[in-house]
N, C-alpha and C positions, 0 to 999 in steps of 0.2 A: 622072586623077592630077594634085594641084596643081604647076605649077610649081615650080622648083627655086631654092634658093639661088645666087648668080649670074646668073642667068638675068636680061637686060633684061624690064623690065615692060612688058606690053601695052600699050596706049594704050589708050582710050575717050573716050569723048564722053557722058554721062548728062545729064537733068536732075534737079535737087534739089529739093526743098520749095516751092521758088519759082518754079519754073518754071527758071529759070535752066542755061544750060550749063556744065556744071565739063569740064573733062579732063585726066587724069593730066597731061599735058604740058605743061599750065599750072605747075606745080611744079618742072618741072627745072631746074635749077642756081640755085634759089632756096630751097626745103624741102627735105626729109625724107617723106616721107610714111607711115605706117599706114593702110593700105586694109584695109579690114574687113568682110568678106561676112557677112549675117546672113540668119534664112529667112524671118522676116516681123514687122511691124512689129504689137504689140498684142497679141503671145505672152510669157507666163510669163519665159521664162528669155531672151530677145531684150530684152523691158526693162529687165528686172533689168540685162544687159552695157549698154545703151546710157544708161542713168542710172548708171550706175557710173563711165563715160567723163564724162558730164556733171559728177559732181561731182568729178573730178579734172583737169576739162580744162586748165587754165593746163600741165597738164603733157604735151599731146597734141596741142593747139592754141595754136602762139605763134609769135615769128620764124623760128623755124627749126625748125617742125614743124608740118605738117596733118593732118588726123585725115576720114576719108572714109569714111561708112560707105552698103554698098551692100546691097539689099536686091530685090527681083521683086517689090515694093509701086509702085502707079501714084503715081504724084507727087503728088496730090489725098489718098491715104491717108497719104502722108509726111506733108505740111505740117498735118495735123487732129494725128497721132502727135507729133512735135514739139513742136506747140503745147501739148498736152495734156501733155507730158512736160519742157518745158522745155528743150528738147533745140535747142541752138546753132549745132550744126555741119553742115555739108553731110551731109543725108542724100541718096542718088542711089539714083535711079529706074533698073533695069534689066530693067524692064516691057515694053518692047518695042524692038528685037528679044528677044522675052522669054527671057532668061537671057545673053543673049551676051558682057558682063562676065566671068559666073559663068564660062562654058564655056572663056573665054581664058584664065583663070587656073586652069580645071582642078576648079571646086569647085561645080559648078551640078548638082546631083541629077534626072536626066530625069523618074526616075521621079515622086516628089517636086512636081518643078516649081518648084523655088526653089534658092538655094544652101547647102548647109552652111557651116558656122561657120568660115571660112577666113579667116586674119588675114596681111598681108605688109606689113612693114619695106620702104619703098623708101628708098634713101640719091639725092640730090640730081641724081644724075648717070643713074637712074632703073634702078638695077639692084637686085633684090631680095636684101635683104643678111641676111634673118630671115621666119621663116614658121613656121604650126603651124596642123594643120585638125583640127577636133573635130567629131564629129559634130551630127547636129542637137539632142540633148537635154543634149549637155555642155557647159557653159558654160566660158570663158578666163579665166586669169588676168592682170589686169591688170599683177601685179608682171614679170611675163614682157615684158611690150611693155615698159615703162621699162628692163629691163636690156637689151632687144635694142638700144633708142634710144641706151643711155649708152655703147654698145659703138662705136656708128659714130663 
């Protein structure tokens, strides 16, 4: 079961596209953040969400919003996806310990082996202030994430 509204958000530690280490905790009391669990990178309805983000980013990614999107794709499969998709933003690797991201926030499918579609609003101070998980074949509304944003 995903995590709850209120609830402080987990930490992590992932690498992105680049090799590079992000963690959640890099962001508090300076963003906002939308963490974004998807189930793998170079499927149907995962690209479709992830260039959809892309071509609205100024409104996802700026001074006072990060946009993180997590996935159980090895960091070598991210940065080929990105590249190929044009895709800007911190994509994170939660490939090994494989799923452990996913399992902290409640949204990582054992069976599966990846995470479902789990999206969480964290406000600055790093408490989850908005959330909604969809399975793996239904896709998110993006107008959803800006009215959770304009809310904080």
């Amino acid at each position: 079961m995903a995590i709850e509204v209120g609830t402080k958000a987990p930490d992590f530690e992932l690498k992105n596209q680049h090799g590079e280490t992000v963690r959640l905790s890099d962001f508090r009391g300076h963003k906002n953040v939308v963490l974004l669990f998807y189930p793998f990178a170079f499927t149907g309805v995962c690209t479709g969400e992830l260039c959809a983000l892309r071509d609205e980013l100024p409104q996802f990614a700026n001074d006072d919003v990060q946009l993180l999107a997590v996935s159980s794709d090895s960091p070598f499969s991210l940065r080929v996806f990105a590249e190929q998709e044009g895709l800007e933003y911190p994509l994170l690797s939660d490939f090994w310990p494989h799923g452990e991201a996913g399992r902290a926030y409640g949204v990582f499918d054992e069976e599966k082996g990846c995470s479902v579609r789990g999206t969480f609003i964290i406000d600055k101070e790093g408490v989850v202030r908005w959330t909604i998980v969809n399975g793996l074949p239904d896709a998110r509304d993006l107008n959803e994430y800006s009215k959770a944003l304009a809310a904080l």
